[in-house]
C-alpha positions as CSV (number, residue, x, y, z in Angstrom):
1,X,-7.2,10.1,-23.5
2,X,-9.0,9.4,-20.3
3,X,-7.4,11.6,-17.2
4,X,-5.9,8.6,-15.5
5,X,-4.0,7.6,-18.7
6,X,-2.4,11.3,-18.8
7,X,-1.5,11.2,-15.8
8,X,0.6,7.5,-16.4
9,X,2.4,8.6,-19.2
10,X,3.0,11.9,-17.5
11,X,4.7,9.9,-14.3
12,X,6.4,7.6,-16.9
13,X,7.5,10.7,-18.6
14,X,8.8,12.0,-15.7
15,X,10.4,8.8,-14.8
16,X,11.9,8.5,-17.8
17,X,13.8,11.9,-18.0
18,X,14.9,10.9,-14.6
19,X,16.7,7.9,-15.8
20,X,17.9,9.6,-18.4
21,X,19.4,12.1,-16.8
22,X,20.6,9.8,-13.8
23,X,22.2,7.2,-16.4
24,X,24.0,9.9,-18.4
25,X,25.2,12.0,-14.9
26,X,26.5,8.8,-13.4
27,X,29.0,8.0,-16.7
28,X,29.9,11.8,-17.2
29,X,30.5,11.7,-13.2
30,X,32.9,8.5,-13.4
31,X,34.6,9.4,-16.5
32,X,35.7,12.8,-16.3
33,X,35.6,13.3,-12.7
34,X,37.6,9.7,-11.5
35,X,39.1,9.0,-14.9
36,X,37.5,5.8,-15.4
37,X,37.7,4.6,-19.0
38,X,34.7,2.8,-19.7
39,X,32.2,3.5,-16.4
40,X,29.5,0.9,-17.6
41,X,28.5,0.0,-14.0
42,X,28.2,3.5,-12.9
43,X,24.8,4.4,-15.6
44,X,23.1,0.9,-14.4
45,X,23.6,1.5,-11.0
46,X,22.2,4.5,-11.4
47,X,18.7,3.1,-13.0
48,X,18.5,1.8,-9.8
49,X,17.9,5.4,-7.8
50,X,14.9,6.6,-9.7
51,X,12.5,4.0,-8.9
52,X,8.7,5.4,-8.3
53,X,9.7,6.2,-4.6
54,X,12.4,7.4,-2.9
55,X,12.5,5.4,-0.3
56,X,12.5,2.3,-2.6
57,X,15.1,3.7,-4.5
58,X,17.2,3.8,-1.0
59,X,16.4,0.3,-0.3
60,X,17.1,-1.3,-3.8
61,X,20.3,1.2,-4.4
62,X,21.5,-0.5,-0.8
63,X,20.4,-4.0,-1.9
64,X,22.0,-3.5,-5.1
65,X,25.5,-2.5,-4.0
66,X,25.4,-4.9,-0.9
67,X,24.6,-8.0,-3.4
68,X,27.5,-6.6,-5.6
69,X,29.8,-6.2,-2.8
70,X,29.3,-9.4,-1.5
71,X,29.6,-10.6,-4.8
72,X,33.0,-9.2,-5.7
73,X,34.1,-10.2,-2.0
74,X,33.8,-13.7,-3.1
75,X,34.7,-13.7,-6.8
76,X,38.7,-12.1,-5.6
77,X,39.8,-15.3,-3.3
78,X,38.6,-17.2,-6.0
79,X,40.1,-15.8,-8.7
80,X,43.5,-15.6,-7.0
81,X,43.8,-18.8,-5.7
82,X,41.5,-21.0,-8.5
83,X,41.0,-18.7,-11.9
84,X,38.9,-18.8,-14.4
85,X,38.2,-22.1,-14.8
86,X,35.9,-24.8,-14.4
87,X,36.7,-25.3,-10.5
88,X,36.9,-21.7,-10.0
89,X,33.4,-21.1,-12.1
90,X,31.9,-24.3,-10.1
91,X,32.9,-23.0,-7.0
92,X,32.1,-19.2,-7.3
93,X,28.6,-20.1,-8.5
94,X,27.9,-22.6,-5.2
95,X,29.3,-20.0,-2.8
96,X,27.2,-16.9,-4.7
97,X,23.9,-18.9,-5.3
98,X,24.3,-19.7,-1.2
99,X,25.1,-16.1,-0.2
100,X,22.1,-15.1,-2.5
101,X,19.5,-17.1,-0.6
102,X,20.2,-13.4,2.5
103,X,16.4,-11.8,2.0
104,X,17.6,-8.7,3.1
105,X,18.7,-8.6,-0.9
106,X,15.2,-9.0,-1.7
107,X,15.0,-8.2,-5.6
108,X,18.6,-7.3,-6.0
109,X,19.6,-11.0,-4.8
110,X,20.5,-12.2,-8.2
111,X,23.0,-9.6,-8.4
112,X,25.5,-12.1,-6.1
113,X,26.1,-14.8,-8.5
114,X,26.1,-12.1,-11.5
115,X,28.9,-9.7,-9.9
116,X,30.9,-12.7,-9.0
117,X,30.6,-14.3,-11.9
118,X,31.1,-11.7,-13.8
119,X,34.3,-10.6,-12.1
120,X,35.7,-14.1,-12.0
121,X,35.5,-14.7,-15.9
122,X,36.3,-11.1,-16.8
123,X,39.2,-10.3,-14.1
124,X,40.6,-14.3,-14.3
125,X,44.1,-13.7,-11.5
126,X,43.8,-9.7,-11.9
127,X,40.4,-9.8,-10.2
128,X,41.6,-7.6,-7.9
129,X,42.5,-4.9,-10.4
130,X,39.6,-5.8,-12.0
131,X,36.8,-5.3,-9.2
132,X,37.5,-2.1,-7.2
133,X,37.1,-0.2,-10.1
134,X,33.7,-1.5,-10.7
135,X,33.1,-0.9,-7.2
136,X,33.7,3.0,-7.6
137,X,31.4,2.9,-10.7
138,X,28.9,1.1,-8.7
139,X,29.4,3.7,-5.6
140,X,29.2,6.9,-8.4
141,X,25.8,5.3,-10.0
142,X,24.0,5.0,-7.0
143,X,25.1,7.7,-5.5
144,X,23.8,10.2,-8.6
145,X,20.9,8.1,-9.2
146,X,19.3,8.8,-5.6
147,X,20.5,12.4,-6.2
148,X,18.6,12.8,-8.7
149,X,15.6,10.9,-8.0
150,X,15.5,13.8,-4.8
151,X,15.9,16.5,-6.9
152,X,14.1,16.0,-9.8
153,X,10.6,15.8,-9.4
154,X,10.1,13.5,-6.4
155,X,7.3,11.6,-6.3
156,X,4.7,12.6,-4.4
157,X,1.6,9.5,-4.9
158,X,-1.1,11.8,-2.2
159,X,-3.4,12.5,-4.8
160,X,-3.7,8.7,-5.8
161,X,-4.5,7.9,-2.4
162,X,-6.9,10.4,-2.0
163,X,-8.9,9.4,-5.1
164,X,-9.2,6.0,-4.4
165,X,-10.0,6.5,-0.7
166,X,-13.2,8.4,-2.1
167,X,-14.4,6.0,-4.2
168,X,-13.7,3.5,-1.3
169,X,-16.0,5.8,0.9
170,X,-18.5,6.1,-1.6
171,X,-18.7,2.6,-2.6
172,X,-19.1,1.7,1.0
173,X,-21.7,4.3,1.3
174,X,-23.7,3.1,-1.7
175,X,-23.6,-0.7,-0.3
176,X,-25.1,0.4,3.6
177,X,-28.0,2.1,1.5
178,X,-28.1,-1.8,-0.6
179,X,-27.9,-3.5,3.1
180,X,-30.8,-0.9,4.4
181,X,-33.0,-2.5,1.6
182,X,-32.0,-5.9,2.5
183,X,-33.2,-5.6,6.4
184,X,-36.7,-4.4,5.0
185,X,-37.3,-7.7,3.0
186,X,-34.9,-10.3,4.5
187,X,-36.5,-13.2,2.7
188,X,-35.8,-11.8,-0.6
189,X,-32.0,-12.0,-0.6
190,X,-30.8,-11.2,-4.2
191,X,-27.7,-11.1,-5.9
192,X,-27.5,-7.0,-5.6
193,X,-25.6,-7.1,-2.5
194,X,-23.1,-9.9,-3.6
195,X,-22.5,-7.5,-6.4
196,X,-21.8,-4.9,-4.0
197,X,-19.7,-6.8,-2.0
198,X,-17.3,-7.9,-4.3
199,X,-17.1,-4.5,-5.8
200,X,-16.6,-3.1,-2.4
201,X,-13.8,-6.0,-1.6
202,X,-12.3,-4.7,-5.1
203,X,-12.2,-1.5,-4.1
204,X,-11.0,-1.5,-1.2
205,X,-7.8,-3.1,-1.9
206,X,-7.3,-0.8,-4.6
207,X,-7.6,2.2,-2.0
208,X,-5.6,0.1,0.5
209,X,-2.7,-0.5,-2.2
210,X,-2.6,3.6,-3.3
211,X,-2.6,4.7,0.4
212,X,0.2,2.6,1.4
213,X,2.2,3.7,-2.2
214,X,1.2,7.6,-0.8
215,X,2.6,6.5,2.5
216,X,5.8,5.6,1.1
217,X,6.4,8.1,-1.5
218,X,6.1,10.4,1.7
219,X,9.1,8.9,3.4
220,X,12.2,10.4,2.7
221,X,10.9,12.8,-0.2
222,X,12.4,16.2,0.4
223,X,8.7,17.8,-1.3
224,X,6.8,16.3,1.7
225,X,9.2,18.7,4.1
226,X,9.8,21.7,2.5
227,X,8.0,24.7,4.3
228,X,5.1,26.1,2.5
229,X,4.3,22.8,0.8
230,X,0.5,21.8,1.5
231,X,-0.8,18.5,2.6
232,X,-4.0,17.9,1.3
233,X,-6.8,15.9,3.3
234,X,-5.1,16.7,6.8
235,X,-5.9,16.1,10.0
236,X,-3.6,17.8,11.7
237,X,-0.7,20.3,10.1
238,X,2.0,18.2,8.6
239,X,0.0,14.8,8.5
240,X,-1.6,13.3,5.6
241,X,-5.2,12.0,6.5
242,X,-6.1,9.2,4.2
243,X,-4.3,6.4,5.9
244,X,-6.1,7.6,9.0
245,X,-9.6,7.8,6.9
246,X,-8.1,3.9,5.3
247,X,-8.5,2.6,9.1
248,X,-11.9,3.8,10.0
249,X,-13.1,2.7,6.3
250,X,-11.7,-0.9,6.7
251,X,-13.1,-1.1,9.8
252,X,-16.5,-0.1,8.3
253,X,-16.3,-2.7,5.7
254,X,-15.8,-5.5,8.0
255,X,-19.0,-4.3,10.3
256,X,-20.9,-4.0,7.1
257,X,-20.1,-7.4,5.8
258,X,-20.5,-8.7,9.2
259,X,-23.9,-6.9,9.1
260,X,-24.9,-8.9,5.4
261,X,-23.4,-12.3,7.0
262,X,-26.2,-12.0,9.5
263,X,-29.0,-11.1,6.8
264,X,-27.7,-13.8,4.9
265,X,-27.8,-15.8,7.8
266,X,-31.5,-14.6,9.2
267,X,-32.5,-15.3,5.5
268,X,-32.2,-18.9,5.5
269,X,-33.2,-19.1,9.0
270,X,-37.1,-19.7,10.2
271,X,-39.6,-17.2,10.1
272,X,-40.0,-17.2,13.8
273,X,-36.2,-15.4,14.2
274,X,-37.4,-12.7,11.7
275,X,-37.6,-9.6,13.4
276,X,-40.7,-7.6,13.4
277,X,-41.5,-5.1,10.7
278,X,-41.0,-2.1,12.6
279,X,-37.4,-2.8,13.9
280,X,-36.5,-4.1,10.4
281,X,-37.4,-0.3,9.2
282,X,-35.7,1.5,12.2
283,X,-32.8,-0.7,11.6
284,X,-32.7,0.3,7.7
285,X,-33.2,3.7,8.8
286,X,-30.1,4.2,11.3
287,X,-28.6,2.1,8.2
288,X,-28.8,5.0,5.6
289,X,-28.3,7.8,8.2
290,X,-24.5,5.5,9.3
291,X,-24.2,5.8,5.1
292,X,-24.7,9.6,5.0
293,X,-22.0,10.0,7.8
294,X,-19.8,7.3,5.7
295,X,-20.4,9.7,2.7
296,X,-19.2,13.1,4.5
297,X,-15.8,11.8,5.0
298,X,-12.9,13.0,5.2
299,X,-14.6,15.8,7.4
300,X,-15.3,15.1,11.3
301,X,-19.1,13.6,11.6
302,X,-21.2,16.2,11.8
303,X,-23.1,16.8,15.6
304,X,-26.5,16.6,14.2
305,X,-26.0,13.7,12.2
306,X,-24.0,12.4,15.1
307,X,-26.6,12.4,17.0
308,X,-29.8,11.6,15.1
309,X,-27.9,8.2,14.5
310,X,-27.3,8.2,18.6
311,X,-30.6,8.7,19.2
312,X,-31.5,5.9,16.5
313,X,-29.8,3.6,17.3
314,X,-30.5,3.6,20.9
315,X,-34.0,4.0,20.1
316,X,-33.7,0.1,18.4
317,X,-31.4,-1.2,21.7
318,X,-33.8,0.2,24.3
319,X,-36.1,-3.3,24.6
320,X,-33.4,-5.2,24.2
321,X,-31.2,-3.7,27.5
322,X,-30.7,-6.2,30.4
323,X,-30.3,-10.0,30.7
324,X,-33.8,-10.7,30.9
325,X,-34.2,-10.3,27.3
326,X,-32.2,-13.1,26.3
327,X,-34.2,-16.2,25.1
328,X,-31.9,-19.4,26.6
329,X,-30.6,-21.2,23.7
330,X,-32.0,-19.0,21.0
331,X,-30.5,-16.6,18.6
332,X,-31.3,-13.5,18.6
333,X,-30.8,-11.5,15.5
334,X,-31.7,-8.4,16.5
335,X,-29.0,-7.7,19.1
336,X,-26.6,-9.5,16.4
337,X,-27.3,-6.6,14.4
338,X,-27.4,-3.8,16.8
339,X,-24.2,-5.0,18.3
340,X,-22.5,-4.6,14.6
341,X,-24.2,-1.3,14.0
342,X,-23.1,0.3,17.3
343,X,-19.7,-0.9,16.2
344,X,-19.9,0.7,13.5
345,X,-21.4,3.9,14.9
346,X,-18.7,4.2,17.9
347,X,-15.6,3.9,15.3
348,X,-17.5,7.0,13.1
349,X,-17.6,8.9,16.4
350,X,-14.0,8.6,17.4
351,X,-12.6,10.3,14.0
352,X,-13.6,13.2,16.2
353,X,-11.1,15.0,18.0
C-alpha cells in the first residue's frame, strides 16, 4: 500500500477510535452519572466533537447545540398551546425552516426543523418534560466529544502541508526552467508549458488547500502548545513556516504566468518586437538561476545566489534605464519581462530576515 494510503487509514483509524470512544463516554457519562434512562442524544452529539480538527469540532459542536436549542425553543410554545397536530406540525415546520435559513448554523442548520420536529411529535403537551432532558444529553455529548477529540490524539495536519508545499516549490521550479526554454525560441511555442501550467495551477491548490487544513488543525490543539513539542519548517520558534513559504510561492506563480502570458503574447506578435538573441539568453539565464533559488526553499536565499541573480538581472535592465528608451506607442517586451522578473526577484529577497 502506497505511503499516502497508510497514512489515510491510519487518521481514519484514529478517528474512528475517537468516535468510538467519544460515542460510548458520552452515554456512560449521561446514564450513570445524571441518571438518564435512554441518553440517545448524548453519543450523537458527541460524533460531533471529533471532527478532523479541533477547531472545527468547536464550531460544529456550537452550531449543533445552538440549532437544537433554537429548535426546542420553538417546538415547547408550540406544543403547549397547539400539540401534535396538523396546525402544530404546519406551524413548527414554517417557524423552524425560517430560523434555519441563520448561516451562522452553517452545516448544522438542518438540525432546527429536526429538534423541533422531533420534540413536537415525540413530547405532544409534555414537550417541556420532554426537551430539557434532551438538552442535558445534548450538553454531556458535546461536552465529552471535544474532550476527547483534545486528548486523544489531536490532529496535527503540518506534515501534509509541508509535503505539498514542496512539490508546489518544485513544480514551480521545474516550470521557470520550461519558461527559460521558451524565451530562447519564442516562435516555437509548444504545448510543454500549457502542460506545465495546468499542472502547476493543480498543484498549487492542492498545497494551498493542505496549508490552510495545517493552519487549522494548529488552532486550539493542545499538541501545538505543549513545551518541548517541535515545529517543523519554522521560521521563527513557535511559528509554522509553510503558510509563510504558501505566500511567496503564490506570488511566484502569478509572476511566472504573467511571465508565459507575455511569451505567449510576443509569440504571435511581429518579428520586429522579438527581442534580440542575446537578451533572450540572459533573460533564460537569470530565469533558471530565480528556479534554483525557487528550488532551495524553505531555507533563506542564499547570498551568492542572491546576488548572481542581482547582478543578472540588472545586467538585462541596464540599456533599458531612463525615459529615453521608450519607443512612443510601441510595446516593448523586454521591460514587460524584466519588470515581472524583478518582481519576482524582490519577493525571493524579502523571505530574508
Amino acid at each position: 500500500m502506497p505511503f499516502a494510503g497508510r497514512r489515510y487509514w491510519g487518521e481514519r483509524a484514529k478517528l474512528t477510535l475517537k468516535a468510538v470512544l467519544a460515542a460510548v463516554t458520552a452515554w456512560l457519562v449521561a446514564k450513570c452519572v445524571f441518571g438518564e434512562p435512554q441518553p440517545y442524544f448524548a453519543p450523537l452529539a458527541a460524533l460531533l466533537g471529533v471532527y478532523p480538527t479541533v477547531v472545527r469540532s468547536v464550531r460544529e459542536s456550537l452550531a449543533y447545540g445552538g440549532g437544537f436549542v433554537i429548535g426546542a425553543a420553538l417546538a415547547i410554545p408550540v406544543g403547549l398551546l397547539v400539540g401534535p397536530n396538523i396546525v402544530g406540525i404546519a406551524l413548527v415546520v414554517v417557524l423552524a425552516m425560517m430560523a434555519s435559513g441563520w448561516r451562522r448554523l452553517g452545516e448544522q442548520a438542518s438540525q432546527v426543523p429536526f429538534t423541533a420536529l422531533f420534540a413536537l411529535l415525540l413530547g405532544g403537551h409534555e414537550v417541556v418534560g420532554y426537551t430539557l432532558p434532551r438538552l442535558a444529553d445534548v450538553a454531556v455529548g458535546l461536552v465529552v466529544g471535544l474532550a476527547v477529540n483534545a486528548a486523544v490524539f489531536p490532529p496535527l495536519y503540518l506534515r501534509r502541508g509541508e509535503y505539498a508545499v514542496r512539490e508546489m516549490r518544485e513544480t514551480l521550479a521545474d516550470a521557470l526552467g520550461t519558461l527559460a526554454e521558451d524565451v530562447v525560441e519564442p516562435a516555437e511555442w509548444s504545448s510543454l508549458w500549457q502542460e506545465r501550467e495546468s499542472r502547476l495551477v493543480n498543484v498549487q491548490e492542492q498545497a494551498r488547500y493542505a496549508v490552510e487544513q495545517g493552519e487549522a488543525s494548529l488552532r486550539a490543539n493542545p499538541r501545538a502548545k505543549l513545551n518541548g513539542y517541535r515545529l517543523r519548517w519554522r521560521d521563527v520558534p513557535g511559528q509554522w513556516a509553510a503558510p509563510r513559504l504558501m505566500t511567496t510561492l503564490d506570488h511566484a506563480t502569478a509572476y511566472s504566468r504573467s511571465i508565459a502570458a507575455t511569451l505567449r503574447r510576443l509569440a504571435d506578435a511581429g518579428e520586429e518586437l522579438v527581442p534580440d538573441p542575446a537578451f533572450r539568453r540572459g533573460y533564460a539565464a537569470v530565469l533558471r538561476t530565480l528556479g534554483g533559488l525557487v528550488l532551495e526553499l524553505p531555507e533563506m536565499p542564499d547570498d551568492a545566489a542572491l546576488a548572481e541573480a542581482e547582478e543578472m538581472q540588472r545586467e538585462l535592465e541596464r540599456p533599458h534605464l531612463g525615459s529615453r528608451t521608450d519607443a512612443p506607442g510601441l510595446w516593448d517586451p523586454r521591460k514587460e519581462l524584466l519588470r515581472l522578473s524583478r518582481l519576482l526577484l524582490d519577493d525571493l529577497r524579502a523571505r530574508r530576515p
